[in-house]
Gaussian input, Z-matrix of N, CA and C with variables (Angstrom, degrees):
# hf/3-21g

backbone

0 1
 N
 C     1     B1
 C     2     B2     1     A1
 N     3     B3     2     A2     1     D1
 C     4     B4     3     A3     2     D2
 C     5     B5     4     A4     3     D3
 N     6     B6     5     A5     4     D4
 C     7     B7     6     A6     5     D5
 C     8     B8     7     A7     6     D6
 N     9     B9     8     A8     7     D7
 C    10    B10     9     A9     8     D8
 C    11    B11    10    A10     9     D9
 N    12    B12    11    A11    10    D10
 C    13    B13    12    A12    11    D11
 C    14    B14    13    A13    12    D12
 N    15    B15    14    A14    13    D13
 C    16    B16    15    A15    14    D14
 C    17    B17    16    A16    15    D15
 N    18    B18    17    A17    16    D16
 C    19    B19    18    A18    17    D17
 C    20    B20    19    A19    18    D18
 N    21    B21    20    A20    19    D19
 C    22    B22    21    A21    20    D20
 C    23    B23    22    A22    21    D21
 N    24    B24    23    A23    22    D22
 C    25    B25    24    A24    23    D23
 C    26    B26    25    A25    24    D24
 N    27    B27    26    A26    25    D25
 C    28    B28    27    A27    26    D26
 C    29    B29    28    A28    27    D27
 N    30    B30    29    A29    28    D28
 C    31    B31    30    A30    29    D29
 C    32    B32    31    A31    30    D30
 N    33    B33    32    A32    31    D31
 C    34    B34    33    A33    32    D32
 C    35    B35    34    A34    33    D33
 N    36    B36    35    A35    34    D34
 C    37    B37    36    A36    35    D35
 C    38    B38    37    A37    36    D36
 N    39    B39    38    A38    37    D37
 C    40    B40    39    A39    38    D38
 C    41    B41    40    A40    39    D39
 N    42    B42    41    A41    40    D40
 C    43    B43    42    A42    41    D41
 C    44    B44    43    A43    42    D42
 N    45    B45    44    A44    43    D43
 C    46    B46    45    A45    44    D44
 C    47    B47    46    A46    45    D45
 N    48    B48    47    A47    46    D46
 C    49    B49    48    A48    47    D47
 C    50    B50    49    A49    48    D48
 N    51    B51    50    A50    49    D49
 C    52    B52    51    A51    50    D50
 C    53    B53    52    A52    51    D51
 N    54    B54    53    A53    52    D52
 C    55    B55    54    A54    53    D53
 C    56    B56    55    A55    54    D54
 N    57    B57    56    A56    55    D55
 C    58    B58    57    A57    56    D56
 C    59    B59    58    A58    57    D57
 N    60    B60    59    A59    58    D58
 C    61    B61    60    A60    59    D59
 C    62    B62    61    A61    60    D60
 N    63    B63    62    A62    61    D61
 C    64    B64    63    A63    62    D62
 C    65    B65    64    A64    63    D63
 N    66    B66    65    A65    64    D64
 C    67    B67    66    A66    65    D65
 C    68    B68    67    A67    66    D66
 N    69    B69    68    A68    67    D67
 C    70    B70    69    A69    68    D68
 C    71    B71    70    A70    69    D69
 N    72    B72    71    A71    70    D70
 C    73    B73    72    A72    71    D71
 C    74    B74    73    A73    72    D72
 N    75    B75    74    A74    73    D73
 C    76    B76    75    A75    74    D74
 C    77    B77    76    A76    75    D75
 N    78    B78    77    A77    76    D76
 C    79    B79    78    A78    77    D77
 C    80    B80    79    A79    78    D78
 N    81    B81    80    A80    79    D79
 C    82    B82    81    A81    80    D80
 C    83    B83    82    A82    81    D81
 N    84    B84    83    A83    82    D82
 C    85    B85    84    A84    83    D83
 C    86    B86    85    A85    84    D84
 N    87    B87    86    A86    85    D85
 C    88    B88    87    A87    86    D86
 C    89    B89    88    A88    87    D87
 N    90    B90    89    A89    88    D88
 C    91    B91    90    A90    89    D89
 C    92    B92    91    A91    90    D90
 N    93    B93    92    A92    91    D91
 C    94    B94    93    A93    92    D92
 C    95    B95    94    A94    93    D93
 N    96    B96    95    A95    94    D94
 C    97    B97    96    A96    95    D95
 C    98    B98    97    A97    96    D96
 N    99    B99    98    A98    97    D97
 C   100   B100    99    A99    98    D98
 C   101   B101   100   A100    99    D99
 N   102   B102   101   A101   100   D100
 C   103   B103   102   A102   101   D101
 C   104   B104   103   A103   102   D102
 N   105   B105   104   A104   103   D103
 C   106   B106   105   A105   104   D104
 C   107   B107   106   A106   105   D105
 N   108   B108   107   A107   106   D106
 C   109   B109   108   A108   107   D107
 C   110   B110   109   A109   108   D108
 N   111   B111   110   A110   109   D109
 C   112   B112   111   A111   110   D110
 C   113   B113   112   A112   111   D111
 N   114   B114   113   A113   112   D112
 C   115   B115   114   A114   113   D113
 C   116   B116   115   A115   114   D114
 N   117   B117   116   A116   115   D115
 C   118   B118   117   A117   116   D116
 C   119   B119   118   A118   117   D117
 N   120   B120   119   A119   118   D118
 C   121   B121   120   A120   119   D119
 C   122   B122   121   A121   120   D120
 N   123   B123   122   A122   121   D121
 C   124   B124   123   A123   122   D122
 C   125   B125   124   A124   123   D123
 N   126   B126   125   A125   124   D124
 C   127   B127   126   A126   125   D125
 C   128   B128   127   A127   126   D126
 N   129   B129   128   A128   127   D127
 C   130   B130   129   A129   128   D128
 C   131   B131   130   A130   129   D129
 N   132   B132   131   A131   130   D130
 C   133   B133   132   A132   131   D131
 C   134   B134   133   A133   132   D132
 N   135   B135   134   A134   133   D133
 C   136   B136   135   A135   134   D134
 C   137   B137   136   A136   135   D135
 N   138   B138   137   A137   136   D136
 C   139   B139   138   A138   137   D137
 C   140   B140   139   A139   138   D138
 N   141   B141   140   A140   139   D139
 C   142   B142   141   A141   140   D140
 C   143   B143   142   A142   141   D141
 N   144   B144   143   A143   142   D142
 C   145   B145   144   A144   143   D143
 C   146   B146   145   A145   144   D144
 N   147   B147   146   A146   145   D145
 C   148   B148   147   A147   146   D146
 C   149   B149   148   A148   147   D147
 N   150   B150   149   A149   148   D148
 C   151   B151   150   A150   149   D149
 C   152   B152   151   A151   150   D150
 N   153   B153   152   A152   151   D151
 C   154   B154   153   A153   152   D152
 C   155   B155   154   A154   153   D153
 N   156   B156   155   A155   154   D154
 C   157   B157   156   A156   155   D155
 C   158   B158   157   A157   156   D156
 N   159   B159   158   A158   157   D157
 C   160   B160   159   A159   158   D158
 C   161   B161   160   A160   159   D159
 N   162   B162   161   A161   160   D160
 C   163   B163   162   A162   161   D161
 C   164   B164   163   A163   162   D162
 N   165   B165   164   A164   163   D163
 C   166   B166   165   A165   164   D164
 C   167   B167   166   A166   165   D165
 N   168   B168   167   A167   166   D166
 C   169   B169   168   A168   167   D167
 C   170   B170   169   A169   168   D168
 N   171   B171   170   A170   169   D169
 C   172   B172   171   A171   170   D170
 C   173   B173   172   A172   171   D171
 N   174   B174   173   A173   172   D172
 C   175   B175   174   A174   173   D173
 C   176   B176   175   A175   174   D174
 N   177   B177   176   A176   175   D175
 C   178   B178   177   A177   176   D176
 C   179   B179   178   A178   177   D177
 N   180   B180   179   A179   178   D178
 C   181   B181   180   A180   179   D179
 C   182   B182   181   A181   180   D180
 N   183   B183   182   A182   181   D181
 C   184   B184   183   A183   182   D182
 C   185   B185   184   A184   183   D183
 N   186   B186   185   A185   184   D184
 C   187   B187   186   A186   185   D185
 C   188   B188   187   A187   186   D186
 N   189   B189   188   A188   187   D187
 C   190   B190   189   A189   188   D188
 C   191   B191   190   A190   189   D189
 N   192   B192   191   A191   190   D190
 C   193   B193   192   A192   191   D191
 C   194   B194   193   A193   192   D192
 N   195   B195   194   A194   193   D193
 C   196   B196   195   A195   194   D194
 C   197   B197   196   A196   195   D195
 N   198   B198   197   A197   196   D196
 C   199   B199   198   A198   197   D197
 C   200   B200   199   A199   198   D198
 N   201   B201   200   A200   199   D199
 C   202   B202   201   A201   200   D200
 C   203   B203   202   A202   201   D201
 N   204   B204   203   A203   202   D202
 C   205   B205   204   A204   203   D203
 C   206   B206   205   A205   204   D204
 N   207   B207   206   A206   205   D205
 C   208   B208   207   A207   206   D206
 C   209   B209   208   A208   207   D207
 N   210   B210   209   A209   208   D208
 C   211   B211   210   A210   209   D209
 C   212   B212   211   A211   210   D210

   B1=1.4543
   B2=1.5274
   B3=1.2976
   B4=1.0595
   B5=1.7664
   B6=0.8120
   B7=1.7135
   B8=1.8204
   B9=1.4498
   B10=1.5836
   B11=1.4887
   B12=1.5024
   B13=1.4319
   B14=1.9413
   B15=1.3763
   B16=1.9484
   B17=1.0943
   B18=1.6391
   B19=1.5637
   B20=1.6002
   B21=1.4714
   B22=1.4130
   B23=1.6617
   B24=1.4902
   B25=0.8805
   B26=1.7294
   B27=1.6094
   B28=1.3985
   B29=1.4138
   B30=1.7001
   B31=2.0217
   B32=1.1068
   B33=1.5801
   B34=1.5216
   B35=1.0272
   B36=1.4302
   B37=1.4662
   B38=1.4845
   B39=1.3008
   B40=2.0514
   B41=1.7660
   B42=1.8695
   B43=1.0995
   B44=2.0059
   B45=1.3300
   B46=1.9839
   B47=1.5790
   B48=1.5416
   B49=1.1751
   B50=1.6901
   B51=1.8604
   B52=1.3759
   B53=1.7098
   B54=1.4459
   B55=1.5658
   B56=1.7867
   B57=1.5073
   B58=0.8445
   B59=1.6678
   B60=0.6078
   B61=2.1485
   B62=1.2953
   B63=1.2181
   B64=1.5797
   B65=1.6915
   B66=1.6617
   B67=1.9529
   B68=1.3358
   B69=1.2662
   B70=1.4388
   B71=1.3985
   B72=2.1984
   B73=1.6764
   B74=1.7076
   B75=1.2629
   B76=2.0212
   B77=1.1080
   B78=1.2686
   B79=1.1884
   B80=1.3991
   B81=1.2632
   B82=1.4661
   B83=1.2396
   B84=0.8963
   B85=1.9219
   B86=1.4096
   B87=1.8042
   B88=1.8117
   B89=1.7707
   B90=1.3708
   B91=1.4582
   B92=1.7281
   B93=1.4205
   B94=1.5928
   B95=1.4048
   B96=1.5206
   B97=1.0788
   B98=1.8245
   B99=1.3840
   B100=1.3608
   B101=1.9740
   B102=0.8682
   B103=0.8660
   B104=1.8235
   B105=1.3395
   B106=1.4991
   B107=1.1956
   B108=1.4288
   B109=1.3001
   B110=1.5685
   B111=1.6287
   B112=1.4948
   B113=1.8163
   B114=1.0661
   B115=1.9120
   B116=1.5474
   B117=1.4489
   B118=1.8797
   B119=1.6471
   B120=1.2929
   B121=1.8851
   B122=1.4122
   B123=1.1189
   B124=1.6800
   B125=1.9039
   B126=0.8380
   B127=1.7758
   B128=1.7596
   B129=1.2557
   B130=1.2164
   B131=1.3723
   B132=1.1041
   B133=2.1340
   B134=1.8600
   B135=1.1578
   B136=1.1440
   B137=1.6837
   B138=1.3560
   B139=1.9624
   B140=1.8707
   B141=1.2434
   B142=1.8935
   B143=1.4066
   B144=1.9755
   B145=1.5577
   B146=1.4156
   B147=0.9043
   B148=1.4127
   B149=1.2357
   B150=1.4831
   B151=1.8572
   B152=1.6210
   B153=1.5118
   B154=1.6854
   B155=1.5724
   B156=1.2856
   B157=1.4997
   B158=1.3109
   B159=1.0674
   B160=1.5540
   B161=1.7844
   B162=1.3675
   B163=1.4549
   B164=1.6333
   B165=1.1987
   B166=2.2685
   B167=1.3080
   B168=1.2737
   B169=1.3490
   B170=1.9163
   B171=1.0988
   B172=1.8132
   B173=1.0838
   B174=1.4352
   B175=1.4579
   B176=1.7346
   B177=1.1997
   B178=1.2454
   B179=1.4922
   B180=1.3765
   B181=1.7487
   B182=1.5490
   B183=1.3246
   B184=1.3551
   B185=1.4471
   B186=1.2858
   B187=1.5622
   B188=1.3638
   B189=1.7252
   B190=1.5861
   B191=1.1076
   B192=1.7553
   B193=0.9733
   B194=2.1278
   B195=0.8886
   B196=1.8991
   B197=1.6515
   B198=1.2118
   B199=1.3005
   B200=1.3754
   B201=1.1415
   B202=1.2556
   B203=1.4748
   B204=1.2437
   B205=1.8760
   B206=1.6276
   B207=1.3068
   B208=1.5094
   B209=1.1081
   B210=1.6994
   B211=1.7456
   B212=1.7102
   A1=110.30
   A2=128.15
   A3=134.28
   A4=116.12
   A5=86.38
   A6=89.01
   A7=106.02
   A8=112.71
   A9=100.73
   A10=101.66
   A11=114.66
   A12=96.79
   A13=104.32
   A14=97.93
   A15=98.78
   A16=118.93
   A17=124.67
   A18=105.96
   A19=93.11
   A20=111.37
   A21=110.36
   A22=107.93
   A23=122.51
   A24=135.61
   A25=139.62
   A26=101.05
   A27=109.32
   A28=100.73
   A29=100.53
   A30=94.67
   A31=141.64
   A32=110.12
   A33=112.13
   A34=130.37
   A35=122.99
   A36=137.80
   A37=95.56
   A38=106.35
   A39=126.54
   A40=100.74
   A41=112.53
   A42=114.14
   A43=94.70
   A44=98.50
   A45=83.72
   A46=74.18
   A47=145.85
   A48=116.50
   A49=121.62
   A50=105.42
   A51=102.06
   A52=113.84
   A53=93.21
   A54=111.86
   A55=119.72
   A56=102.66
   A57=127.54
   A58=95.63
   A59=123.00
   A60=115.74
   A61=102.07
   A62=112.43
   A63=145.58
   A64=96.84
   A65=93.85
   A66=108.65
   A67=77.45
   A68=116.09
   A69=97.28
   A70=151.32
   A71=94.23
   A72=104.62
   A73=106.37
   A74=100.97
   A75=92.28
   A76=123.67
   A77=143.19
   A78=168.75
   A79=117.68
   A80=105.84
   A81=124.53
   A82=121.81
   A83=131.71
   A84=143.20
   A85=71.32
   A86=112.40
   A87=124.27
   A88=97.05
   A89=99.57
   A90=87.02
   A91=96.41
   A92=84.64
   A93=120.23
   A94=107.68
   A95=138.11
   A96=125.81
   A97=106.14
   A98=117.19
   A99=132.34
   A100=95.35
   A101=138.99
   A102=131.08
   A103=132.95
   A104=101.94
   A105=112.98
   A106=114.48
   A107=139.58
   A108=113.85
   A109=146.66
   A110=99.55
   A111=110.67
   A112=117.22
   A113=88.62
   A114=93.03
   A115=110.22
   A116=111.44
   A117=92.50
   A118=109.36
   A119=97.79
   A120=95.22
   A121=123.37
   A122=111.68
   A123=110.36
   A124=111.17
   A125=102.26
   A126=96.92
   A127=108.18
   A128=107.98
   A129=105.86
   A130=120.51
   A131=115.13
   A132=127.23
   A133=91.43
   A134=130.05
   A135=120.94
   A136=133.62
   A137=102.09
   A138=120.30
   A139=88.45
   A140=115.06
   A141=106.67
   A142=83.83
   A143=123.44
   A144=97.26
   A145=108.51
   A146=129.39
   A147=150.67
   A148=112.49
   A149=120.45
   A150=129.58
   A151=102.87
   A152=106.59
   A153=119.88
   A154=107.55
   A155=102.16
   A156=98.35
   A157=106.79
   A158=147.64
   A159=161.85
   A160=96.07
   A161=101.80
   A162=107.95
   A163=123.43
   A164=81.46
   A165=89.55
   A166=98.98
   A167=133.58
   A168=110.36
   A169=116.46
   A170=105.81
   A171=105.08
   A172=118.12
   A173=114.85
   A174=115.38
   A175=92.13
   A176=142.72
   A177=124.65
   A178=142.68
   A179=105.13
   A180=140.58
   A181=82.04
   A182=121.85
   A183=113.72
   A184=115.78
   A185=99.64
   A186=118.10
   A187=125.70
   A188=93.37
   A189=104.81
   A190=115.11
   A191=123.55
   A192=122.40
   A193=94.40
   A194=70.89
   A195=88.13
   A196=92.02
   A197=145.81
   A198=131.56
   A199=140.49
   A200=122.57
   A201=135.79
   A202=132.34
   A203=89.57
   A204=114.14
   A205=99.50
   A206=110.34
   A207=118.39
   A208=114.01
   A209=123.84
   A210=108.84
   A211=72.79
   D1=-33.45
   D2=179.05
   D3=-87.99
   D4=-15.55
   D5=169.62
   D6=-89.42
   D7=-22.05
   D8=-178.35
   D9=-82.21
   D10=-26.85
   D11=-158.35
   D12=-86.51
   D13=-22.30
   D14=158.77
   D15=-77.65
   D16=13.53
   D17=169.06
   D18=-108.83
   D19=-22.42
   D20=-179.65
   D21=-52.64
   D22=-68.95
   D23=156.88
   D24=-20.34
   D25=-33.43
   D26=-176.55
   D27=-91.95
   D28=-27.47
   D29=160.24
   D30=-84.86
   D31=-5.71
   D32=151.39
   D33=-79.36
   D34=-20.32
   D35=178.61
   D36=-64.09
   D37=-68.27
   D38=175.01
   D39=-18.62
   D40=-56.80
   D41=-148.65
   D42=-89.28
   D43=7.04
   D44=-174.57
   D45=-113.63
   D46=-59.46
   D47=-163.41
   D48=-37.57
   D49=-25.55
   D50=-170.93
   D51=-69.39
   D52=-43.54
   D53=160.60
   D54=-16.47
   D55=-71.34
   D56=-163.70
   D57=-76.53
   D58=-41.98
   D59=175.79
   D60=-45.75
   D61=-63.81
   D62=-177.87
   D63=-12.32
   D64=-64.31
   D65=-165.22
   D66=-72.76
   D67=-65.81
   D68=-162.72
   D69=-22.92
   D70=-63.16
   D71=160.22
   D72=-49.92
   D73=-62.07
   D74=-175.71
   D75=-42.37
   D76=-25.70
   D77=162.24
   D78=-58.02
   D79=-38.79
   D80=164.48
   D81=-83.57
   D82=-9.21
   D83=-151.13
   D84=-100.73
   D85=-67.89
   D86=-132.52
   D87=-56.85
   D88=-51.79
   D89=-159.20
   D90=-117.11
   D91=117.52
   D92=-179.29
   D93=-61.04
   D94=95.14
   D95=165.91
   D96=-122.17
   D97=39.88
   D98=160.73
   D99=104.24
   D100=-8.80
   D101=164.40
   D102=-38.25
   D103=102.68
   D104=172.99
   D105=-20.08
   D106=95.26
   D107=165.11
   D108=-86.98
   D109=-16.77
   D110=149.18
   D111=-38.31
   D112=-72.10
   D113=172.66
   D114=-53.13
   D115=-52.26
   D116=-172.80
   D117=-57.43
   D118=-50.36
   D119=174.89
   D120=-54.23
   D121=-44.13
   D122=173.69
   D123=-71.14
   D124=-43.62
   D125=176.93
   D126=-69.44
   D127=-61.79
   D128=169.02
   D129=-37.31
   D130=-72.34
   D131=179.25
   D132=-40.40
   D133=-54.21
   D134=-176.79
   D135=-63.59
   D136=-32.50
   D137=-176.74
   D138=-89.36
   D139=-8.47
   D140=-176.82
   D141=-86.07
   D142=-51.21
   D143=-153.27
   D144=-92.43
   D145=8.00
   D146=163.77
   D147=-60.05
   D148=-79.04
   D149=154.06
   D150=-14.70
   D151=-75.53
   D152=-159.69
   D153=-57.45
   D154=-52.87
   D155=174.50
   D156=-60.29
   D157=-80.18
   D158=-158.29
   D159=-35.98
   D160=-65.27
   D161=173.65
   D162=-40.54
   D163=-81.36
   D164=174.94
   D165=-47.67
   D166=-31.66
   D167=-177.85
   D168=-85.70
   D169=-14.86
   D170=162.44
   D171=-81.14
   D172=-14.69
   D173=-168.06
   D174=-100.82
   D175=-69.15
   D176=163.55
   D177=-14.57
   D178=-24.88
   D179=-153.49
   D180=-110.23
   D181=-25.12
   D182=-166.57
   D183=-98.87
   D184=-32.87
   D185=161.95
   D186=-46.49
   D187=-49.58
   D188=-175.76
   D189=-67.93
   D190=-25.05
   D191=-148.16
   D192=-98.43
   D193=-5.41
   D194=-164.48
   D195=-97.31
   D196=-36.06
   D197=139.92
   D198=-73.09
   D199=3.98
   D200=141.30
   D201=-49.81
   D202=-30.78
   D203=-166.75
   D204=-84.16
   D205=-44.68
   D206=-172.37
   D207=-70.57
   D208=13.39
   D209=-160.29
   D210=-112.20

């Protein structure tokens, strides 16, 4: 039981770190201080779907694991 509700958890965390890139890259775009932006967008777009996937997938895993329990 305690292992579902820390994977639940490690996928919400997963899904605000993505959050947080999010402002970040934008944040990065706005104010131009020579920063590559081909690279910030491509690394960035990648560590967001990375987070999201990674996340929904602990949190799904967490579900299952949390109906498993109920049978």
């Amino acid at each position: 039981m305690k292992l579902t509700k820390t994977k639940e958890n490690a996928g919400k965390f997963l899904l605000d770190v993505a959050k947080l890139i999010i402002g970040g890259v934008i944040l990065a775009g706005i104010m131009q201080h020579g920063i590559g932006y081909t690279k910030l967008y491509i690394f960035g777009g990648l560590t967001i779907v990375f987070c999201i996937l990674w996340g929904l997938v602990l949190i799904v895993l967490s579900d299952n694991d949390k109906s498993k329990g109920d049978i």
